[in-house]
Legacy VTK file of the C-alpha trace (Angstrom):
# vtk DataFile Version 3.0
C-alpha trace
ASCII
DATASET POLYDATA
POINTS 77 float
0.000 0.000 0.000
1.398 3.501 -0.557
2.465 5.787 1.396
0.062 8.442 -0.385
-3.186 6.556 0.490
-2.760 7.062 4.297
-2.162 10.343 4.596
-4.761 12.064 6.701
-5.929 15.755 6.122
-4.556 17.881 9.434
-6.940 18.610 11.713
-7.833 22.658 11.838
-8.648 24.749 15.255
-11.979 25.879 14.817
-11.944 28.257 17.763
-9.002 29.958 14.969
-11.547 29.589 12.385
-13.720 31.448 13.787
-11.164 34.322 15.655
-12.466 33.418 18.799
-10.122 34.906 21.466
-12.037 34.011 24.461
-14.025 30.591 25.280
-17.243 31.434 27.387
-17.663 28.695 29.792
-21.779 29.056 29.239
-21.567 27.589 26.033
-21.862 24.281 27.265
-23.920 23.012 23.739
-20.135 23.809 22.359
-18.076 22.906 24.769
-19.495 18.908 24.938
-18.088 18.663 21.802
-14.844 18.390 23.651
-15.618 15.670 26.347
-16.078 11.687 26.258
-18.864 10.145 26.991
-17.077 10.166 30.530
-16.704 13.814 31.060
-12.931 13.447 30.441
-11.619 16.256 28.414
-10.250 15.472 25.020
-6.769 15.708 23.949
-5.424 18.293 21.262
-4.524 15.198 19.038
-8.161 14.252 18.965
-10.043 17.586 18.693
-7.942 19.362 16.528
-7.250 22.418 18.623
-4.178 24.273 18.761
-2.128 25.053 22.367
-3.261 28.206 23.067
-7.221 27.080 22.636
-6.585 24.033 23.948
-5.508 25.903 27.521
-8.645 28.346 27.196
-10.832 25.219 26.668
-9.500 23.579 29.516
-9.940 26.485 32.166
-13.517 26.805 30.589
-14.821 23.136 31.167
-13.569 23.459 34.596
-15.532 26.070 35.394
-18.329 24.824 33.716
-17.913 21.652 36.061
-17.518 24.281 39.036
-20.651 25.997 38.551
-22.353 22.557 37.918
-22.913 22.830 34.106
-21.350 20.055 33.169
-20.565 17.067 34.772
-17.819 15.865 36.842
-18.166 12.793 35.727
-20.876 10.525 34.091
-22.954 8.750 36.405
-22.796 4.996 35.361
-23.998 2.713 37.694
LINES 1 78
77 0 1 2 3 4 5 6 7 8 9 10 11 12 13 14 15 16 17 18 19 20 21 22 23 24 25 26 27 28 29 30 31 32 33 34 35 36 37 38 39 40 41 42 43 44 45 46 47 48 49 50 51 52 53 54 55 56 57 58 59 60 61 62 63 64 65 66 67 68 69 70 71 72 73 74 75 76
């Protein structure tokens, strides 16, 4: 097989897309996008997101969590 065939397109930041300089941590409809099914926060590698939105995301989920807006964790039981 060659080496041509598995190249994979590289993944874009849409929060630099869209010249978004600060992540609103009430925009939880957007900001699912970047959790598992198990509330975990997604890696850069898998979302696409550069450093520098990838640290604003971060601080926003957590205080998301903090003000109980998203969860924690997912209740599986």
């Amino acid at each position: 097989m060659p080496d041509y065939d598995r190249r994979r397109h590289r993944k874009v930041c849409s929060f630099c897309l869209e010249h978004v300089d600060h992540i609103d941590y009430k925009e939880v409809s957007r900001l699912r996008r970047y959790l598992t099914d198990r509330a975990k926060i997604l890696p850069r590698r898998m979302t696409g997101t550069c450093a520098r939105h990838q640290r604003l995301l971060t601080v926003a989920l957590k205080r998301a969590r903090h003000m109980a807006l998203l969860p924690f964790t997912a209740d599986v039981r």
